[in-house]
C-alpha positions in Angstrom: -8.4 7.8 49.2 -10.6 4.5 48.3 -11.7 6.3 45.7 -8.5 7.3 44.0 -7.4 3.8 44.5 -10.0 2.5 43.1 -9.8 4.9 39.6 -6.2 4.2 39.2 -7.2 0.1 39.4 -9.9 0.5 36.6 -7.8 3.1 34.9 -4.1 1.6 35.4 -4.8 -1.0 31.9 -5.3 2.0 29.9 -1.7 3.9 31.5 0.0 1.2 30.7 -1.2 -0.3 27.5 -0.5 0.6 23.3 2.9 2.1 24.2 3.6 2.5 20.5 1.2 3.3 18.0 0.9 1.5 14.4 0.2 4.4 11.8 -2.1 3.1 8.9 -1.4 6.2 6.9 -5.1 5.7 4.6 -8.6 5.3 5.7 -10.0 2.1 6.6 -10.8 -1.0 4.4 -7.3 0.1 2.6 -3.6 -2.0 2.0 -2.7 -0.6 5.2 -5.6 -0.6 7.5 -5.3 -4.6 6.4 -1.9 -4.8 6.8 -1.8 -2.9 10.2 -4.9 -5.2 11.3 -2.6 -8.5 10.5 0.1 -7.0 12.3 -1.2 -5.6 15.3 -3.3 -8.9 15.8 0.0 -11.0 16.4 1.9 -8.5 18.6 2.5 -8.5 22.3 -1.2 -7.5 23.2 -1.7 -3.9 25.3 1.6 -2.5 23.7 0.5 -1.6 20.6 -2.5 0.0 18.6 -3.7 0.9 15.7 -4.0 4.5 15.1 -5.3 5.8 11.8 -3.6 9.2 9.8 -5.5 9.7 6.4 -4.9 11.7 4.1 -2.4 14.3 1.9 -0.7 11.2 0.5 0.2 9.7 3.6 1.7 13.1 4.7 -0.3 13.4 7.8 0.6 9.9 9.0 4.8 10.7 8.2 4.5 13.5 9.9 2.7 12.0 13.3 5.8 9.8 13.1 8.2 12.1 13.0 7.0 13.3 16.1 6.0 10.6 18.5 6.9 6.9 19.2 5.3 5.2 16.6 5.9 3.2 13.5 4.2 3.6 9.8 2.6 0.9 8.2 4.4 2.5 4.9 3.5 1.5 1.1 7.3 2.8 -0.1 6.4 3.7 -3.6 4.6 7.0 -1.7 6.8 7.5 1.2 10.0 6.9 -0.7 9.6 8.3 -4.4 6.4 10.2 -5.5 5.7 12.4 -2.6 9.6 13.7 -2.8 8.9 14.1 -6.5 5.1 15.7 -6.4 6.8 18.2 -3.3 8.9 20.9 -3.9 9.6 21.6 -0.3 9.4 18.0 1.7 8.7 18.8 5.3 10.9 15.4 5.6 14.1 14.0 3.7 13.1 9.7 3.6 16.2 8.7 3.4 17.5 10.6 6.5 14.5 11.2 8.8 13.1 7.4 8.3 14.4 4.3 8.5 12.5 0.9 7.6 12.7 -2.2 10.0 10.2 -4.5 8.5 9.5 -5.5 5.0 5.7 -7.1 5.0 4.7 -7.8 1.7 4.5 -7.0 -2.2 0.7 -5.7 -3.3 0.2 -7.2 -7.0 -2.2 -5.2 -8.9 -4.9 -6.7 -11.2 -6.4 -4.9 -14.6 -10.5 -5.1 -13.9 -12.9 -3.4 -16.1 -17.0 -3.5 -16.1 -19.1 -5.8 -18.3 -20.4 -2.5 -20.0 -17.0 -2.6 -22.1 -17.4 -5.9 -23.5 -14.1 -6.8 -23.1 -13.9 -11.0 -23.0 -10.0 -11.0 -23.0 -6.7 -8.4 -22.4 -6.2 -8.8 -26.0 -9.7 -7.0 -26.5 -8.8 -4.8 -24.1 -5.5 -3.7 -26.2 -7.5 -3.6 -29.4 -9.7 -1.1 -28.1 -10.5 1.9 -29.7 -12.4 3.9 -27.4 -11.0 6.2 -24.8 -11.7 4.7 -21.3 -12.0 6.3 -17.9 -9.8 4.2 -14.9 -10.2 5.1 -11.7 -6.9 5.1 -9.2 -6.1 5.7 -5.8 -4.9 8.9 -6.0 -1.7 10.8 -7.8 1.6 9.3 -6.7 0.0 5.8 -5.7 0.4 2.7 -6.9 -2.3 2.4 -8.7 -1.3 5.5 -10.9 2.4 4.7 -11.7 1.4 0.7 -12.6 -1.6 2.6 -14.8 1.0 4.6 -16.1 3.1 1.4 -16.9 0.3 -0.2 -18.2 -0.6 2.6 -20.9 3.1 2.7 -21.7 3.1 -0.7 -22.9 -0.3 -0.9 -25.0 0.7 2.5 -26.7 -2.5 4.3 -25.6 -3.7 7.0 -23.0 -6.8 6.9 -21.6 -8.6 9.3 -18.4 -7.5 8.8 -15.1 -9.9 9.6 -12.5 -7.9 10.5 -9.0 -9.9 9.1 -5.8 -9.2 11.2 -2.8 -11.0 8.7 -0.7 -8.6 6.0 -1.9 -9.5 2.6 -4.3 -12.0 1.7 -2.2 -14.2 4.6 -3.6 -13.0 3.6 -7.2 -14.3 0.2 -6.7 -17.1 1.2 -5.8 -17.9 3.6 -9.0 -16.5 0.5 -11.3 -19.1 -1.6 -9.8 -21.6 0.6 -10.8 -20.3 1.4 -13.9 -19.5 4.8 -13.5 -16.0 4.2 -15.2 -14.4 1.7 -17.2 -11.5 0.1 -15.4 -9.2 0.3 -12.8 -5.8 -1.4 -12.6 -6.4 -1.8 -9.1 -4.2 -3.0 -5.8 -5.9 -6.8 -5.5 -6.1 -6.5 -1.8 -8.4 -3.7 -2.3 -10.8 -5.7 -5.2 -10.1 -9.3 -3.9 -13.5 -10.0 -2.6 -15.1 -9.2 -6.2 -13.4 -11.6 -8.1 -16.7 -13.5 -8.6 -19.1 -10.3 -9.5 -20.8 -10.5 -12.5 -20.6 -7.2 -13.2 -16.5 -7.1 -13.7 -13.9 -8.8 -15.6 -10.4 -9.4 -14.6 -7.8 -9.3 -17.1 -4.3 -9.1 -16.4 -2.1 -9.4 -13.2 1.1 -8.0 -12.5 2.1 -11.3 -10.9 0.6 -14.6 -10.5 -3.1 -14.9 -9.4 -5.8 -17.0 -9.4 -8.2 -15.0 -11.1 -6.5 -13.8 -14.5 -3.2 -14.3 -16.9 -0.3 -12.9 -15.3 1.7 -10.0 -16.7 4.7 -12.7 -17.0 2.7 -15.6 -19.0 1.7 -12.6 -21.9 5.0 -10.8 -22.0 7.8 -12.9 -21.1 8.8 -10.3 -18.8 8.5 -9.3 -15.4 6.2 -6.6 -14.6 8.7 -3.2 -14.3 8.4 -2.5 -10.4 7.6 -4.0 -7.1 5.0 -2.6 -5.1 6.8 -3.1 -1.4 5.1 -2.6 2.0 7.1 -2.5 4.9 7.1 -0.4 8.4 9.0 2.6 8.8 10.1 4.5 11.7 11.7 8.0 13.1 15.0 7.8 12.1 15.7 9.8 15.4 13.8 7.4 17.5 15.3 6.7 20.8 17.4 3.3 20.7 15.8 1.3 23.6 12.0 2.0 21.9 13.5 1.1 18.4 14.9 -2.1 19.7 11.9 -3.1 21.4 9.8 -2.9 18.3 12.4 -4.6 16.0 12.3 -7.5 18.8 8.3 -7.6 18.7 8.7 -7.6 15.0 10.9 -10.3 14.9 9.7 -12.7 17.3 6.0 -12.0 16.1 5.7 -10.9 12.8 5.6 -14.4 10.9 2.6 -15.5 12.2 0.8 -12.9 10.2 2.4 -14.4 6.9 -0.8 -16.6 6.1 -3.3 -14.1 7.0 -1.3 -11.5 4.6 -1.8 -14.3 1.4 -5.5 -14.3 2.1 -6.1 -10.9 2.0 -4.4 -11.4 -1.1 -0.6 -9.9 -0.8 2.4 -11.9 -1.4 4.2 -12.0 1.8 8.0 -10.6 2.4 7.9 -10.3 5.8 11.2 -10.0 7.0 13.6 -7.6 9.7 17.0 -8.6 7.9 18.8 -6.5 6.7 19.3 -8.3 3.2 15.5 -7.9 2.6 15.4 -4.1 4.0 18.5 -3.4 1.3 16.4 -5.3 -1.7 13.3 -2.7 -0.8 15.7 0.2 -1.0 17.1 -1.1 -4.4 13.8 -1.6 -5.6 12.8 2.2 -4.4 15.8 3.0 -6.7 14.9 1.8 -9.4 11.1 2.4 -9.2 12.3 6.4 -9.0 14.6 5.8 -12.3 11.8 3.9 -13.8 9.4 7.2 -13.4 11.2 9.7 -14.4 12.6 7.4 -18.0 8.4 6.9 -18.7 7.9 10.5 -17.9 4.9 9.6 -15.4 3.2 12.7 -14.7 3.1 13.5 -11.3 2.3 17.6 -10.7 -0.4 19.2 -12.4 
């Protein structure tokens, strides 16, 4: 009997803690896993965890949602409009079986390309002639449909090379000059803004580091890449309330650690904000399918 009593003292913490699991839907070092650490870090500690779901496009980490008490640390432009359009039969229907609670943040991307090119300026970048390989994060991500946008508006094609691994790996092959340029997600290339070896740009919003797609074109750039967290539709209503609470009482604290790992925060639970990320999946959908962005082999 001692005994038993004394298991269930060193093993009650782990009964009663990370009730509800926070689904970073890529590998580590990603958007998400960031995102999810930023998160997790300000909520009520031994009720949540991170729990990580790579691969399939985010697939795998949907569909652990779908079946257990957890919420999706969700970059919408997959969840919401490519995978629906790259899968003939969905195993879910986003607009009925989830439901997003939290907007987080907007991910900017930032046109890199290696030193090998030569490129000093975007303008020499446009003026190319040459066909140049870019690396992205995979088909359907954001990298690929603002790559897409990007080729759209110089007039030119180049190779896309499709990561499996996710930008991280891409990064890592621009570094060494195994392709040309990547437009990538500036969470994911952030740190390299100083290496030698690269040279940034353009920026689809404002940054530090480079001319922003705004300053050259007068324009805003097409879309907004929008994380947010999503959740079972179906979830029960006590669980769901107790995680918009969390959210709401605990979320803002993560806003400054969000701008350092270089997203713009959005972080809201209102409903106004959660309506604006639906708009802007609208129009991000309508925005594919008028460029005629290629997303099934």
């Amino acid at each position: 009997m001692k005994i038993f009593v004394s298991l269930f003292v060193i093993l009650f913490p782990i009964f009663v803690s990370a009730d509800t699991e926070i689904i970073a839907p890529h590998a580590p070092g990603g958007p998400s896993d960031m995102i999810a650490r930023a998160v997790h870090t300000n909520l009520p500690k031994n009720e949540y965890r991170i729990v990580y779901k790579p691969g399939a496009g985010t697939l795998l980490g949907i569909n652990h949602v779908m079946t257990t008490n957890s919420m999706l640390i969700s970059g919408f432009i997959h969840t919401y409009i490519t995978n629906p359009k790259i899968y003939d039969n969905l195993f879910y229907d986003p607009d009925k079986d989830l439901e997003i609670i939290a907007t987080l943040a907007v991910m900017p991307n930032v046109l890199v390309c290696h030193k090998k090119t030569e490129f000093k300026s975007y303008n020499d970048f446009v003026s190319n002639t040459k066909t140049l390989n870019f690396g992205i994060a995979g088909v359907g991500s954001t990298e690929h449909i603002a790559t897409e946008i990007l080729f759209n508006e110089i007039r030119k094609k180049h190779i896309l090379i499709p990561y499996s691994q996710g930008g991280k790996s891409a990064v890592t092959d621009l570094l060494g000059g195994h392709i040309d340029c990547i437009f990538s997600n500036y969470p994911t290339i952030k740190n390299f803004v100083k290496e030698e070896s690269l040279v940034f740009l353009i920026s689809t919003h404002k940054l530090d580091s480079t001319i922003s797609w705004e300053e050259k074109f007068h324009k805003k750039f097409p879309f907004q890449s929008i994380l947010g967290i999503v959740i079972n539709s179906k979830l029960n209503k006590e669980t769901k309330n107790k995680i918009i609470v969390d959210l709401r009482n605990h979320l803002h604290k993560s806003n400054n650690k969000l701008f350092e790992l270089g997203f713009f925060p959005i972080i809201s639970t209102e409903k106004s904000m959660i309506d604006y990320a639906i708009q802007n999946n609208k129009e991000t959908s309508f925005l594919i399918d008028h460029l005629n962005i290629r997303l099934k082999n």
